[in-house]
C-alpha positions in Angstrom: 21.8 1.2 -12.9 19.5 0.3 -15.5 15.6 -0.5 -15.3 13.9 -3.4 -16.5 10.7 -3.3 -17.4 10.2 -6.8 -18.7 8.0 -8.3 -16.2 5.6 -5.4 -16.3 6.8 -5.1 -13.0 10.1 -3.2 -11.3 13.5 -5.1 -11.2 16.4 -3.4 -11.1 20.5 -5.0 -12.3 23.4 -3.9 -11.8 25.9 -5.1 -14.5 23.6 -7.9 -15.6 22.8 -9.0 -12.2 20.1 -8.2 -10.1 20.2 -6.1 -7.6 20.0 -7.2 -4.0 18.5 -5.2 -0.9 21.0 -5.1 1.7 19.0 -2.3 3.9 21.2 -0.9 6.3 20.1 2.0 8.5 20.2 5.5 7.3 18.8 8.5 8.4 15.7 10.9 6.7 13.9 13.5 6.9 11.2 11.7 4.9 8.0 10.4 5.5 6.2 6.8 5.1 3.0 6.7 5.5 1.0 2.9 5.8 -2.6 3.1 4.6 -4.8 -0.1 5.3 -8.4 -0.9 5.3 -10.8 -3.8 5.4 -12.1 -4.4 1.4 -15.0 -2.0 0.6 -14.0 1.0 3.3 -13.1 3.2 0.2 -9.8 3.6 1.1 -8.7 3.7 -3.1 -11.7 6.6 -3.5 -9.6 8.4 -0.6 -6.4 7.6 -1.6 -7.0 9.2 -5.3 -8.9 12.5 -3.6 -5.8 12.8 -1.8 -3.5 12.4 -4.2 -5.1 14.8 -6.1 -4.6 17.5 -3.0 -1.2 16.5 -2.7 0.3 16.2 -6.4 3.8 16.0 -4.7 3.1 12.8 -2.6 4.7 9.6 -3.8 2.4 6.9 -4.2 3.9 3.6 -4.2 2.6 1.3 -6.8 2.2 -2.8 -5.9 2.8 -5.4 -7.7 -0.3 -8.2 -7.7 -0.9 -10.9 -9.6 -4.9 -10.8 -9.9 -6.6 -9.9 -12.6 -7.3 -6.2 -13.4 -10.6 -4.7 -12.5 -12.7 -2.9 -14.7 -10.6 0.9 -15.5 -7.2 -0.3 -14.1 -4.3 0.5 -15.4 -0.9 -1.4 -15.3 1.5 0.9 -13.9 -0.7 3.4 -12.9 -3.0 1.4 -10.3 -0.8 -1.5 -9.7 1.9 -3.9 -11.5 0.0 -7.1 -13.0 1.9 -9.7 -13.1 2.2 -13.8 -13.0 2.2 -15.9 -10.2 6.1 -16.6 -11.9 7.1 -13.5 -12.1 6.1 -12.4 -8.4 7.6 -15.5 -7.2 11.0 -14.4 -9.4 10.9 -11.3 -7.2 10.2 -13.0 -4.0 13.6 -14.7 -4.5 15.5 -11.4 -5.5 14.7 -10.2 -2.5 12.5 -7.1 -4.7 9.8 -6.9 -1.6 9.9 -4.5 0.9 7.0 -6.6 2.5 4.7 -9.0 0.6 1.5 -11.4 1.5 -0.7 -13.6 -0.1 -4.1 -12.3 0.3 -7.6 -12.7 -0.7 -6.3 -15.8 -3.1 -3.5 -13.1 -4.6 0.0 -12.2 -4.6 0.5 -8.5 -3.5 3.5 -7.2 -3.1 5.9 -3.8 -2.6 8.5 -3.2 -4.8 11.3 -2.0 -1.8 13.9 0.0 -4.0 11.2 3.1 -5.0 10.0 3.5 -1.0 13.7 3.6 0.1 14.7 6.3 -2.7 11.9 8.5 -1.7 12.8 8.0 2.0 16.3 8.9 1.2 16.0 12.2 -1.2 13.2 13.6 2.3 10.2 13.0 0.1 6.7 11.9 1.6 5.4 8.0 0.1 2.5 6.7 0.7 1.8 2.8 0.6 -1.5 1.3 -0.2 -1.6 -2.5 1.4 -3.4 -4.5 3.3 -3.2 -4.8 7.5 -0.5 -8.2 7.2 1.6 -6.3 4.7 1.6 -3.0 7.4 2.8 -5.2 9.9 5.7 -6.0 8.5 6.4 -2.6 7.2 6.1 -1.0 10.5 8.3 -3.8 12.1 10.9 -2.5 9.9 10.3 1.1 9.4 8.3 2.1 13.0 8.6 5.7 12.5 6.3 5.2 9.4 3.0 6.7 10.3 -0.1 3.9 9.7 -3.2 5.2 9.0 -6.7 3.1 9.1 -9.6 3.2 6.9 -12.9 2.2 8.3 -16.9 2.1 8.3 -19.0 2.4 11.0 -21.6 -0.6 10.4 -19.8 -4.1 8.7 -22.8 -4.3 6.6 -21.6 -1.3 4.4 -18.7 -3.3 3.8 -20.9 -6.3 2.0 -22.9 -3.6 0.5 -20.0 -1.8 -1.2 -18.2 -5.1 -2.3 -21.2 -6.3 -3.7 -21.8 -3.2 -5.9 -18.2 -4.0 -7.1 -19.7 -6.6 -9.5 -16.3 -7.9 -9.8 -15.9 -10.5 -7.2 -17.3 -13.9 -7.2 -19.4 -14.9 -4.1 -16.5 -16.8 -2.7 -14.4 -13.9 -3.0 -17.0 -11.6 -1.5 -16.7 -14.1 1.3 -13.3 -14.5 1.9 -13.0 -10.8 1.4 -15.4 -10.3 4.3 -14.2 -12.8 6.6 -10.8 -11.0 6.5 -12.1 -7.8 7.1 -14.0 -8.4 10.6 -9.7 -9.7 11.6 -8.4 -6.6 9.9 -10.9 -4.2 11.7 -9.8 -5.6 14.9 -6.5 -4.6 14.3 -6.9 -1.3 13.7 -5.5 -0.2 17.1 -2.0 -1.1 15.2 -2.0 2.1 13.3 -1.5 5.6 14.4 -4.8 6.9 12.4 -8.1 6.0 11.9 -10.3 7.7 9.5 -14.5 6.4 9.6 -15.2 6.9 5.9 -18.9 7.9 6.7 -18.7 10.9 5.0 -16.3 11.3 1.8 -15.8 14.7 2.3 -15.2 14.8 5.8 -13.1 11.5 5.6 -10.7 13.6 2.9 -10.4 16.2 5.2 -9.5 14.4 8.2 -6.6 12.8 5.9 -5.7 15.9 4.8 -5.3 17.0 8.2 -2.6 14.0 8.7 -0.9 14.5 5.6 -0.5 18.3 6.2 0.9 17.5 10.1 3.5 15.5 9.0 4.9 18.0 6.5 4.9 20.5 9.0 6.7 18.4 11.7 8.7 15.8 10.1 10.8 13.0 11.9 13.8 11.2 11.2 12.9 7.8 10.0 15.7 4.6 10.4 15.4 2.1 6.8 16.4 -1.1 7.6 
């Protein structure tokens, strides 16, 4: 297998040609975990504390096509790339879910989750609540956990302190997140990000369960 790296994204060939999912099921002792939020709930703050605790998790990186905010790294934070080169990968079948969101193309490579899965690793995936749906419709023994605030205006506040986002992106971005915080009840988890420190914990807390008391997970 050989790994090409020339869409600043992940496809993978096999004798020139590219590689095809054909998920069947398999069994792991592995974990998945789904981690969503509405935009401005901190959930990439927690996510890189947590990281940080847990060295050893797998972090699965996405592919987008928007632009890069201010300290992003390609590779690191997600895999930029054109609205071309996702739609390439759409048709390779490289996605283990993908949406359009927020006026972007996001997207997760499938090939990295399901090695992780396979070699009883825990990998944790970092999209939004559409993209969880479909994940858990085929993987439901992944364990989804929900980042939230207690008051919607905190939600404005932090996006507007971004200073990234036009006004109609802060809008859109807002409009979604009152129909992503009503789906909440979809995931396993959810973690009120009042409190940094405290929110940490209590995702410590899930993190730590699961590699005490791990399940066998079915890929499809």
């Amino acid at each position: 297998m050989i790994l090409v790296l020339n869409t600043k994204c992940i496809k993978y060939r096999i004798a020139g040609f590219t590689l095809q999912f054909i998920w069947g099921f398999f069994m792991s002792k592995g974990m998945l975990f789904v981690v969503s939020a509405p935009s401005g709930a901190g959930k990439t703050t927690l996510i890189s504390r947590i990281r940080k605790l847990f060295p050893d998790l797998l972090y699965s990186i996405s592919c987008t096509t928007r632009y890069p905010r201010s300290g992003e790294k390609n590779g690191e934070h997600y895999y930029f790339v054109s609205i071309d080169e996702f739609m390439d990968m759409i048709k390779d079948d490289l996605f283990l879910e993908w949406k359009h969101v927020h006026g972007n193309y996001y997207g997760t490579p499938a090939l990295p989750v399901k090695e992780a899965i396979l070699k009883s690793k825990q990998i944790m995936l970092d999209i939004d609540v559409q993209g969880a749906k479909e994940v858990f419709k085929k993987v439901p023994e992944s364990v989804g956990i929900f980042i939230t605030v207690l008051d919607f205006t905190i939600l404005e506040k932090r996006l507007r302190a971004r200073g990234s986002d036009t006004e109609a992106v802060i809008q859109t971005r807002l409009k979604n997140a009152v129909i992503e915080m009503t789906e909440a009840g979809l995931f396993k988890y959810k973690i009120v990000n009042e409190d940094l420190n405290k929110a940490v914990e209590e995702f410590a807390a899930i993190i730590t369960l699961y590699r005490n008391d791990r399940v066998d997970l079915k890929l499809p």
